[in-house]
C-alpha positions as CSV (number, residue, x, y, z in Angstrom):
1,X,-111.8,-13.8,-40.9
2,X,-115.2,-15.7,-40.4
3,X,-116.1,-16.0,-36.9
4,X,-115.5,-19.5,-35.1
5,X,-114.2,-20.8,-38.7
6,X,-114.6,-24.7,-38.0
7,X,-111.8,-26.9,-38.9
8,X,-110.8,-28.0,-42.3
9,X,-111.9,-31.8,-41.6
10,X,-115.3,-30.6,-40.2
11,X,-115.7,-28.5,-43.4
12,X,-114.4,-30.8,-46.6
13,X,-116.1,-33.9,-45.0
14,X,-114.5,-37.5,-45.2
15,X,-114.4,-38.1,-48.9
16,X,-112.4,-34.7,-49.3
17,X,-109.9,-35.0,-46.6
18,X,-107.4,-37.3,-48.4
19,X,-107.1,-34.5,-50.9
20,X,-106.7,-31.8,-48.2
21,X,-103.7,-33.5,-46.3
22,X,-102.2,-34.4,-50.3
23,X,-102.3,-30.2,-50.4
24,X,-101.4,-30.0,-47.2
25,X,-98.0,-32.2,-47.8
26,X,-97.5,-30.6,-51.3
27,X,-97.2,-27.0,-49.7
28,X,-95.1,-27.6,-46.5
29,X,-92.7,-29.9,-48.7
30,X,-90.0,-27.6,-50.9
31,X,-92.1,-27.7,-54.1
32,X,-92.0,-25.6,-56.8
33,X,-93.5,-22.6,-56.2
34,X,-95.8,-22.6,-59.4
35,X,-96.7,-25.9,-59.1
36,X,-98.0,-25.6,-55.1
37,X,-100.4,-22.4,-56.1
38,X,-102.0,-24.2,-58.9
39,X,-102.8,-26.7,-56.9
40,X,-104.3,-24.7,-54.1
41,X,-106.6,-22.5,-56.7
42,X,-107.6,-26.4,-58.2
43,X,-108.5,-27.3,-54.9
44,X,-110.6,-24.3,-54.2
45,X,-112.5,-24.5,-57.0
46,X,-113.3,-28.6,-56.7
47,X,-114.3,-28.1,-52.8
48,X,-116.2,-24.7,-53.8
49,X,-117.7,-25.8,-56.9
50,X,-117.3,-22.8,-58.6
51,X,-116.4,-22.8,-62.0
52,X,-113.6,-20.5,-62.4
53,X,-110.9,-19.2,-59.9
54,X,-107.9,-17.4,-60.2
55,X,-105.2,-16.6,-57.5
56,X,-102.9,-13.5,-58.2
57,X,-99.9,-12.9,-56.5
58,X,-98.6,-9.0,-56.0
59,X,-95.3,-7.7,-56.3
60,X,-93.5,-5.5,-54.0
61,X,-95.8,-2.0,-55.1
62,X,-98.4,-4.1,-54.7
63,X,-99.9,-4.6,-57.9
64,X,-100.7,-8.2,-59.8
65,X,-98.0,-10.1,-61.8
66,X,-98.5,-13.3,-61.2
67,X,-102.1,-15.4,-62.3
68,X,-102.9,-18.9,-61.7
69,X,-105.9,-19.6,-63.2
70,X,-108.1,-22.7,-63.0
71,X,-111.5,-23.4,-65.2
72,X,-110.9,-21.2,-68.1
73,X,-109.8,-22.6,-71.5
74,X,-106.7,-20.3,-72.6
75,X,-108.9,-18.4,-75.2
76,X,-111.1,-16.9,-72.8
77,X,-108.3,-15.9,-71.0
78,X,-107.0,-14.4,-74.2
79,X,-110.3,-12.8,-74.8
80,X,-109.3,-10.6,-71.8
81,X,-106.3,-8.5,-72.9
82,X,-105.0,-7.4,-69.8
83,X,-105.5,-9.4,-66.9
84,X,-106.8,-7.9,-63.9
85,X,-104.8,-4.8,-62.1
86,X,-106.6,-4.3,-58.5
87,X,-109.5,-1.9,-58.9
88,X,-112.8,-2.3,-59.0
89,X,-114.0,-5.6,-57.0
90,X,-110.2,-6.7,-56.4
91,X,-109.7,-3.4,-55.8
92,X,-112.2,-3.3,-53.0
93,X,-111.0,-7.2,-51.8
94,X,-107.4,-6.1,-50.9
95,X,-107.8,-2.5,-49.3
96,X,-110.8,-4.2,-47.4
97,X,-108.5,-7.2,-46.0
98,X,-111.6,-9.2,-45.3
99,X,-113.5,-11.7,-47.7
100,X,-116.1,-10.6,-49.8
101,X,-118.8,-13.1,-51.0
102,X,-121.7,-11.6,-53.3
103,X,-124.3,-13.4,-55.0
104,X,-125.2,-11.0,-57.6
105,X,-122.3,-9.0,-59.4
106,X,-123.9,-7.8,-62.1
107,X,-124.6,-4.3,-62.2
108,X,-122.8,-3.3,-59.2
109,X,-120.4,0.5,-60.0
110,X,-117.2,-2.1,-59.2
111,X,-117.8,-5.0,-61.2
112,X,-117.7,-2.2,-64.7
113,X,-113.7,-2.3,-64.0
114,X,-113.6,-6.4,-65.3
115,X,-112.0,-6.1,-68.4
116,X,-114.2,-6.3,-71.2
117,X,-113.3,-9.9,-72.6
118,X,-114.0,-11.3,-68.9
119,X,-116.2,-14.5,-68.8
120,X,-119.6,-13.6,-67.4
121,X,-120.1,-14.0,-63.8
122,X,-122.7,-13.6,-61.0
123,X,-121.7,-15.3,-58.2
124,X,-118.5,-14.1,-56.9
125,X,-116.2,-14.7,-53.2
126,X,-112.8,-13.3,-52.5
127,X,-109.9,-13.9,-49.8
128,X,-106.6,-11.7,-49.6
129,X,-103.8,-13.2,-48.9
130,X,-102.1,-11.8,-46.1
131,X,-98.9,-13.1,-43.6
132,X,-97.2,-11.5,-41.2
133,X,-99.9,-8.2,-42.0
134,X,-98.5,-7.8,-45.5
135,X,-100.7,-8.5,-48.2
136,X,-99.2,-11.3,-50.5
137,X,-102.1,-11.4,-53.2
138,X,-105.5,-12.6,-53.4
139,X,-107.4,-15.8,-54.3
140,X,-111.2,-15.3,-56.0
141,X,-113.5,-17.5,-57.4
142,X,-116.6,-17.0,-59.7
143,X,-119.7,-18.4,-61.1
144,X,-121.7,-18.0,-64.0
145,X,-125.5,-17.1,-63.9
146,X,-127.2,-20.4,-63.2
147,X,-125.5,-21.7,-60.4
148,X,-126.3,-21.5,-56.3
149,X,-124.9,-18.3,-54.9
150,X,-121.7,-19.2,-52.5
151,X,-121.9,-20.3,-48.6
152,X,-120.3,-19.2,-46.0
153,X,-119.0,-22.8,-45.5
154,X,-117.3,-22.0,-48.9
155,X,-115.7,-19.0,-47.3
156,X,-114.2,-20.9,-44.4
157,X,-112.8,-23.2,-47.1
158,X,-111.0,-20.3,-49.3
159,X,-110.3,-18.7,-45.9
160,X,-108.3,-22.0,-45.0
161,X,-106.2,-22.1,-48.9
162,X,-105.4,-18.9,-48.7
163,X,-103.7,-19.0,-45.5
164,X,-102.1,-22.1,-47.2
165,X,-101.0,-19.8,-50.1
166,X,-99.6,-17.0,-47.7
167,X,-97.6,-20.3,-46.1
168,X,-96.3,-21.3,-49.4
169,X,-95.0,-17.6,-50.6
170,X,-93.6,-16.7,-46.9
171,X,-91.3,-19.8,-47.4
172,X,-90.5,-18.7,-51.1
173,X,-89.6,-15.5,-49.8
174,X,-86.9,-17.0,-47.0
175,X,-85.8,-19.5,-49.8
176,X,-85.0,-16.6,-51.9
177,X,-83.5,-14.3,-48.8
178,X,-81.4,-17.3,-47.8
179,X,-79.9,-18.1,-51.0
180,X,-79.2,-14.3,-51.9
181,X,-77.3,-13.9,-48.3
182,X,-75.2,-17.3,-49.4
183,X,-74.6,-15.4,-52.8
184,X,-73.3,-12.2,-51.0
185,X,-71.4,-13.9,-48.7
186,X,-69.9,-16.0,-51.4
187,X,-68.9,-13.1,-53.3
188,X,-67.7,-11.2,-50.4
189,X,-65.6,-14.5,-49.6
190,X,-64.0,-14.3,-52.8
191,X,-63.2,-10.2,-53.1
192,X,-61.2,-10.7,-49.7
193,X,-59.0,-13.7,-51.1
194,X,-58.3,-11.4,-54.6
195,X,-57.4,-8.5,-51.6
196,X,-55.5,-9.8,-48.9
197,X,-51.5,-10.2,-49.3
198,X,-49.7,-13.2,-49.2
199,X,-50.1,-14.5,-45.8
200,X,-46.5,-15.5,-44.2
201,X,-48.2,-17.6,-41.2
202,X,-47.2,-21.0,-42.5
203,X,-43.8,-20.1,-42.8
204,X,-43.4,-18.5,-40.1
205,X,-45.4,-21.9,-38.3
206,X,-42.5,-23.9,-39.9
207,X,-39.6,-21.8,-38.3
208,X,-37.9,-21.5,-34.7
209,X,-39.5,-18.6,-32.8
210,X,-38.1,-15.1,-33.4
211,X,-35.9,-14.7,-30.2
212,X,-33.7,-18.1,-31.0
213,X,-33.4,-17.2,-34.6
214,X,-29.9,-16.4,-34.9
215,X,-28.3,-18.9,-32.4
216,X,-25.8,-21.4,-33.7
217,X,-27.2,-23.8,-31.1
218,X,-30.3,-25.6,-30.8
219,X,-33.6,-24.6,-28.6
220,X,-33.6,-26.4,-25.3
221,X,-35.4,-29.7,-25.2
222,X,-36.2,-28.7,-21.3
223,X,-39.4,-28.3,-20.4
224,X,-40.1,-25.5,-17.6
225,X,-40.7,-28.4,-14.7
226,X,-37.8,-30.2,-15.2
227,X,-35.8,-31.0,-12.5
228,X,-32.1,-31.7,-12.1
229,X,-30.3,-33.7,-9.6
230,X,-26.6,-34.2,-8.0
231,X,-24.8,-37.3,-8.5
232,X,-25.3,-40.1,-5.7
233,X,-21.6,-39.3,-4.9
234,X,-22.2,-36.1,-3.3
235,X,-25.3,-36.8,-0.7
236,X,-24.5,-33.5,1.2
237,X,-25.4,-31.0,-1.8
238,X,-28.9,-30.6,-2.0
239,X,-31.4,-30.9,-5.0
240,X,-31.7,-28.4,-7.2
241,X,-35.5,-27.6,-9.4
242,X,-34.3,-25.4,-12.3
243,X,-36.6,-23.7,-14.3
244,X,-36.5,-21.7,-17.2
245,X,-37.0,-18.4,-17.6
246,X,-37.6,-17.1,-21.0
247,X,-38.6,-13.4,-19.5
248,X,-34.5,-13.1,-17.9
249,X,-32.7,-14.6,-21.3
250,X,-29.2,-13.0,-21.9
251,X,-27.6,-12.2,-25.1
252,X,-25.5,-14.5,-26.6
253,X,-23.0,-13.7,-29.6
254,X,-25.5,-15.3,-32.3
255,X,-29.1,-13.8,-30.6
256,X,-30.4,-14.9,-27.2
257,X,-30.1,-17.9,-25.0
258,X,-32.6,-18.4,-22.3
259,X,-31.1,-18.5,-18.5
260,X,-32.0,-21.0,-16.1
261,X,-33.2,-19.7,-12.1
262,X,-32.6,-22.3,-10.2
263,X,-34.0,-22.7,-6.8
264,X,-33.6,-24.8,-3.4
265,X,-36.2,-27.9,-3.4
């Protein structure tokens, strides 16, 4: 990372800022995924200035699958063959994990891996893409002889989009964990239902409880507080609290009946 990078306002100026916070709400919204890293290696070259850039995205052995290119017509991309694999100057980019800006590539040992179809270039600067210490990809721009070499106020800028490009795949990769662990539980959901039995708990909800079952007469409409009392015609026999006790219930003929312990009040 550059030293004391200053932030992104300080280094786009005014008249770029209400571009930056347009990418800044397109990657923290839930865009598509495509659309959000076009848009990042668009912006990179417009506040760079170079004339190409192209921001790859590895898999999980690390190697390139996915291109997003900006500033080449499709028949110089064609021209290529095979697009870039990692060696040579990538190569060097993502086992460094640090930028790399160089003002003349040409004839350099690491720029003779470019595919031989590759537009020409002279000027060249390079971020990885890293979160979390993983490597996610890499974003690169280029120029073609002619033009200013690249500054290191350029390199703060990429610096700053590819930390934006690193936000955008970290939340593509919980998106896709997320809606893989809804799939697996959905599926696990549904092998139980095919396994389980029959479940007897609502009819057995809708019955009397097992120890009554049996019993011509009905369960007691007592509750365990209630209390009984003698006639007003006999004032010398004291008040009675009954309670019931379902843990001393006798058999009955039919099943069990509950007894009642009756105590002095």
């Amino acid at each position: 990372m550059s030293p004391r990078r200053r932030p992104i306002a300080e280094l786009v100026g005014g008249d770029e800022l209400p571009r930056v916070l347009a990418l800044l709400e397109l990657v923290t919204s839930e865009s598509d995924l495509d659309e959000a890293l076009n848009a990042i290696i668009e912006t990179a070259c417009d506040l760079t200035g170079a004339a190409y850039g192209v921001l790859a995205v590895l898999d999980a052995e690390g190697r390139m699958r996915d291109f997003h290119i900006h500033g080449l017509q499709d028949a110089e991309v064609d021209a290529m063959g095979e697009l870039p694999e990692g060696r040579g100057l990538l190569g060097r980019l993502l086992s460094s994990c640090r930028p790399l800006r160089l003002d003349q590539v040409s004839g350099r040992p690491d720029a003779e891996e470019l595919p031989p179809g590759h537009p020409e270039i002279d000027r060249f600067l390079g971020v990885p893409i890293q979160h979390a210490g993983r490597s996610l990809g890499t974003v690169f721009l280029g120029d073609r002889p002619g033009h200013p070499p690249f500054t290191s106020t350029d390199e703060q800028v990429l610096e700053w989009l590819a930390e934006r490009a690193a936000q955008v795949l970290a939340l593509a990769e919980a998106r896709a964990r997320a809606e893989r662990r809804e799939e697996w539980l959905r599926v696990f959901q549904r092998s139980v239902e095919l396994l389980e039995p029959p479940s007897t708990a609502a009819s057995r909800s809708r019955t009397s409880p097992s120890w009554w079952a049996g019993c011509s007469r009905p369960a007691p409409s007592w509750s365990p507080t209630s209390s009984t009392t003698t006639s007003s015609s006999s004032p010398r026999t004291p008040r009675r609290s009954c309670r019931a006790s379902w843990a001393t219930s006798r058999p009955c003929a039919s099943g069990w009946r509950p007894a009642r312990r009756c105590t002095p009040r």
